[in-house]
ZAMARGU-4260 file (C-alpha; in steps of 0.2 Angstrom, whole numbers, plus 5000, padded with zeros to 4 digits):
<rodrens>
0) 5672/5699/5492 | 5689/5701/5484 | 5702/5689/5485 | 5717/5693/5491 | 5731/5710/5490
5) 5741/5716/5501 | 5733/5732/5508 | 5715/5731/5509 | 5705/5749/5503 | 5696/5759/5515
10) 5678/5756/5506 | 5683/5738/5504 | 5683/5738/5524 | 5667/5748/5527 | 5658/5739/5514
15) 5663/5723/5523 | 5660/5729/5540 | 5641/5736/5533 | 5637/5720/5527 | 5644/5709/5548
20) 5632/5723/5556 | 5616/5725/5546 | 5615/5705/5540 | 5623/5698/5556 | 5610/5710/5564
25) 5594/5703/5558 | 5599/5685/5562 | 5596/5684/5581 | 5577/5688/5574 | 5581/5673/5559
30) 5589/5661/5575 | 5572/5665/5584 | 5561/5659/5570 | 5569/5644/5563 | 5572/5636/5582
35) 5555/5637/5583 | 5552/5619/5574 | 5571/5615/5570 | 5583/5609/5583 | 5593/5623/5586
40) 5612/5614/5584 | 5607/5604/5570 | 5598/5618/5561 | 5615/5626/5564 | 5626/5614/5557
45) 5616/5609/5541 | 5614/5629/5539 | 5634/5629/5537 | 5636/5612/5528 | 5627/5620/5517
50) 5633/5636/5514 | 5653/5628/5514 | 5649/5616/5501 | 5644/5630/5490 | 5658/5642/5492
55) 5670/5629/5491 | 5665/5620/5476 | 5662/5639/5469 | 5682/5643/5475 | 5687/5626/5468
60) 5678/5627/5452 | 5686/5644/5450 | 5703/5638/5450 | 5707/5638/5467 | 5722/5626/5475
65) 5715/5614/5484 | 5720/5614/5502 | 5734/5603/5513 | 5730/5593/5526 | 5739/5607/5539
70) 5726/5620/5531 | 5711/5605/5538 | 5717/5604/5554 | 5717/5622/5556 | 5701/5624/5550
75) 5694/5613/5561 | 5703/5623/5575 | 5696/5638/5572 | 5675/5632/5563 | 5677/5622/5580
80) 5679/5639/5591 | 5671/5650/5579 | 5655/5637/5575 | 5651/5626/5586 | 5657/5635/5603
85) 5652/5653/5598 | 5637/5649/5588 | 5632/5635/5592 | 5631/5644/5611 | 5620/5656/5606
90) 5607/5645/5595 | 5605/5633/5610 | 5605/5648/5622 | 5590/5656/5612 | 5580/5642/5618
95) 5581/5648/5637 | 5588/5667/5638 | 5577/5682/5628 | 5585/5688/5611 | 5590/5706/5622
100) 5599/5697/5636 | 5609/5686/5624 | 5615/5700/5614 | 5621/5709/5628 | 5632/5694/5633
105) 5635/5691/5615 | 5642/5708/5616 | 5659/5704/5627 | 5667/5698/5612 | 5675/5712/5608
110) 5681/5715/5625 | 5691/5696/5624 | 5695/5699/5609 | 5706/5715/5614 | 5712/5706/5630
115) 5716/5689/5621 | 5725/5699/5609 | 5734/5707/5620 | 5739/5691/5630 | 5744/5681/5617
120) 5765/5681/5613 | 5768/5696/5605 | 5752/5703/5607 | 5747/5723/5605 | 5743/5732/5621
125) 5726/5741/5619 | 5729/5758/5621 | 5715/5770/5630 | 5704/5776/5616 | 5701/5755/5614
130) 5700/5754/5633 | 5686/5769/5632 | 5677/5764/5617 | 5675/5745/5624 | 5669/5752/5641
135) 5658/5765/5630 | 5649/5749/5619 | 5646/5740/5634 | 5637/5752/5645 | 5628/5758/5629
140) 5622/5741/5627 | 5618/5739/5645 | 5607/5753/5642 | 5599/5745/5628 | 5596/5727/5633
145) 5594/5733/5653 | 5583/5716/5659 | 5568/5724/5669 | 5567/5723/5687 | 5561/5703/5692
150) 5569/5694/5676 | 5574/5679/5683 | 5587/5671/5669 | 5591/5654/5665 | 5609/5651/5674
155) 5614/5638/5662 | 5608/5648/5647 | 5619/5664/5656 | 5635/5652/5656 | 5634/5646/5640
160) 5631/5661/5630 | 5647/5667/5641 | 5656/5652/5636 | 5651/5654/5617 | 5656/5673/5617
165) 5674/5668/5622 | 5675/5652/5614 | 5670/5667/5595 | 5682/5679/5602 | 5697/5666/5604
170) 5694/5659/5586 | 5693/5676/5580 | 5711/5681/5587 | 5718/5664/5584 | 5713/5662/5566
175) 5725/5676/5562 | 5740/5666/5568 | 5737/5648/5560 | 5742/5641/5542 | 5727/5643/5534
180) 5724/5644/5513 | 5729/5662/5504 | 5712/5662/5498 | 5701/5670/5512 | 5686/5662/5502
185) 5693/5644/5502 | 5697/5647/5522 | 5681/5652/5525 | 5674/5637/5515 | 5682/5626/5524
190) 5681/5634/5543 | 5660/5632/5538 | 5662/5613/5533 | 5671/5611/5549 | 5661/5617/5561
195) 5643/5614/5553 | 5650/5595/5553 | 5655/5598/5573 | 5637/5605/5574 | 5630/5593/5568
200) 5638/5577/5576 | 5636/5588/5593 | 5618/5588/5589 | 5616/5571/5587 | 5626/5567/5603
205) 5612/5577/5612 | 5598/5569/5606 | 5592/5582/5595 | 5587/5572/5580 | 5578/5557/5589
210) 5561/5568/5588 | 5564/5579/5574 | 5555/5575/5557 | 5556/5587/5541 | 5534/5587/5541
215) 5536/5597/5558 | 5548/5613/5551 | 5536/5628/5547 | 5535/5638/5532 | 5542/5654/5544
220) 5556/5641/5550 | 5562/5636/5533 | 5561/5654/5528 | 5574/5660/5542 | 5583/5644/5539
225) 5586/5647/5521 | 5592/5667/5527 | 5604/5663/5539 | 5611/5651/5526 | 5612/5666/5513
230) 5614/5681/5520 | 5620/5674/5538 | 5632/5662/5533 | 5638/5664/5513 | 5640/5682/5514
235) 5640/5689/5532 | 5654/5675/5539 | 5662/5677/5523 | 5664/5695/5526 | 5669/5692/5546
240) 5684/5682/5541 | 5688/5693/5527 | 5690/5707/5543 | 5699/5697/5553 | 5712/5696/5539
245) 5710/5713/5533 | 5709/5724/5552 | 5711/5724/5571 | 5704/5713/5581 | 5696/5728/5591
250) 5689/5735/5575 | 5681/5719/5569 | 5673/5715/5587 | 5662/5733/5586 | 5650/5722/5574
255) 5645/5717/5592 | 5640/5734/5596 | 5630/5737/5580 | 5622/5721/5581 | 5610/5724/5593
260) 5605/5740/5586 | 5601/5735/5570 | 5590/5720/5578 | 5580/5735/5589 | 5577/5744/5571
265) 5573/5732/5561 | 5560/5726/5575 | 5552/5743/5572 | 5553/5744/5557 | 5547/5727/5552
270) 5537/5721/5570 | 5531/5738/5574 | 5539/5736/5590 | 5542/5752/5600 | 5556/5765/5598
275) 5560/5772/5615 | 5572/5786/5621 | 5582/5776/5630 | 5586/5767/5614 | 5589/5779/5604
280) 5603/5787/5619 | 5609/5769/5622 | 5612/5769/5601 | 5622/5784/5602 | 5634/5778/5616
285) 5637/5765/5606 | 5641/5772/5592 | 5653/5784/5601 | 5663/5767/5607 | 5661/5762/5586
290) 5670/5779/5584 | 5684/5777/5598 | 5688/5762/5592 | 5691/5766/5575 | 5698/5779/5575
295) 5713/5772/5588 | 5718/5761/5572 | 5725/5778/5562 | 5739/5779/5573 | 5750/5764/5577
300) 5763/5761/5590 | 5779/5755/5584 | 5779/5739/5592 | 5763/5737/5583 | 5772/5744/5568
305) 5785/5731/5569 | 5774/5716/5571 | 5765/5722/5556 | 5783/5723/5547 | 5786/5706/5552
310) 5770/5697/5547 | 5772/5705/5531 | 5790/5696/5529 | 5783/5678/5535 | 5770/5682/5521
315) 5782/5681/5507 | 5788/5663/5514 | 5771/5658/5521 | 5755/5664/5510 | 5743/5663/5522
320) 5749/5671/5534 | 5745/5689/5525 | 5734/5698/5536 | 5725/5709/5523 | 5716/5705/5508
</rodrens>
């Protein structure tokens, strides 16, 4: 991912937003597999203990400033909401709610994300082809994840999952407006150690490593462990936070659109798991939302115009506060 300048190419945001919505994708399947045998907040927190200790010794190594103590705090802040609200929800969640039902509650970030946006001071008033493609994503993904008549789901696994998606959306909204490190990669270092160590303490405040022993992780486990740590954490959070920097916050959210579609075709395509008609018409009201919401970022309204003027000034006194990279 490149570090960063000040207007981000459009290929250099299609190949971030291809890399949140194929890898983040297959990871509900990775979740599902390494909870098997690893307890699922601590599986989460060592995942990204991991993966921040390797990005930010990389960052450091490469010359990198190293970070103030205001840039810490922040970044505990936001790994918090991001990490151990937002992830962590869905990880435990997985134990109790199927992988369809959580990514349709998974999918309502992008819907906080617009309205959190919009309610913060200053915020930027969505305007209709947002409103429509939100309401477009959603109904497409209630299409695709519809629970079958009798589906009784866990109520505590529901409100966690719920609690997670706006804990995620939040984080995502607020990490554009705290003093974080120029270097999106240093950030994104540090947001991971943050959270994975919240993870972790979190946890062992529940209990979670009282019964757990190494001799009982699976070979499958350890494999999807060692994914999410790669491909999940190291390049696909990486590439979320470079968004979240580089575009809207309605654009970044449609990864939660694409998500599940991706998890539906990779299950066929690897599983052999069937490909229904009502997938393949829920795929393409989603996609339709993906569109609408895109395509409302090619013409601005001037208030939006001006905050983006007046970003770009605090940039030149305060370096990370540049939105693109």
């Amino acid at each position: 991912m490149p570090e960063a300048r000040k207007n981000p190419t459009l290929l250099q945001v299609a190949l971030a937003l291809g890399a949140v919505y194929v890898l983040w994708g297959s990871t509900y399947l990775a979740i599902a597999v390494s909870i098997k045998t690893i307890p699922p907040l601590l599986m989460a927190g060592v995942r990204y203990l991991i993966a921040g200790n390797l990005l930010y010794g990389w960052v450091r190594w490469r010359g990198t400033a190293a970070p103030l103590r205001l840039h810490w705090r922040s970044a505990v802040v936001i790994g918090g909401l991001l990490l151990l609200g937002g992830n962590g929800g869905l990880v435990w969640a997985e134990q109790k709610v199927p992988s369809g039902t959580a990514a349709l509650l998974v999918s309502t970030v992008p819907l906080w994300m617009v309205l959190f946006d919009w309610l913060r001071p200053g915020g930027t008033r969505p305007g209709w082809k947002v409103f429509a493609g939100v309401s477009l994503g959603l109904a497409g993904l209630v299409l695709l994840v519809r629970p079958t008549a009798g589906l009784h789901l866990d109520r505590m696994g529901v409100i966690v999952l719920l609690l997670g998606a706006l804990s995620w959306a939040w984080g995502s909204v607020r990490s554009r407006h705290v003093p974080l490190p120029a270097s999106p990669l240093l950030a994104t270092a540090m947001e991971m150690l943050a959270g994975g160590a919240l993870l972790v303490l979190a946890g062992l405040a529940t209990g979670e490593g009282a019964d757990f022993h190494l001799a009982q992780v699976t070979l499958r486990s350890a494999l999807a462990f060692g994914y999410l740590v790669t491909f999940g954490a190291l390049v696909g959070f990486t590439a979320y936070v470079w968004l979240l920097r580089a575009a809207s916050p309605a654009l970044v959210g449609t990864y939660a659109y694409v998500n599940p579609i991706v998890a539906v075709f990779l299950g066929w395509l690897i599983l052999g798991e069937p490909l229904t008609g009502r997938t393949l018409v829920a795929a393409a009201v989603i996609i339709a939302g993906v569109v609408l919401i895109t395509l409302s970022r090619r013409v601005a309204a001037p208030k939006e115009k001006e905050q983006e003027a007046d970003l770009e000034s605090a940039a030149a006194a305060c370096p990370q506060l540049r939105r693109a990279v």
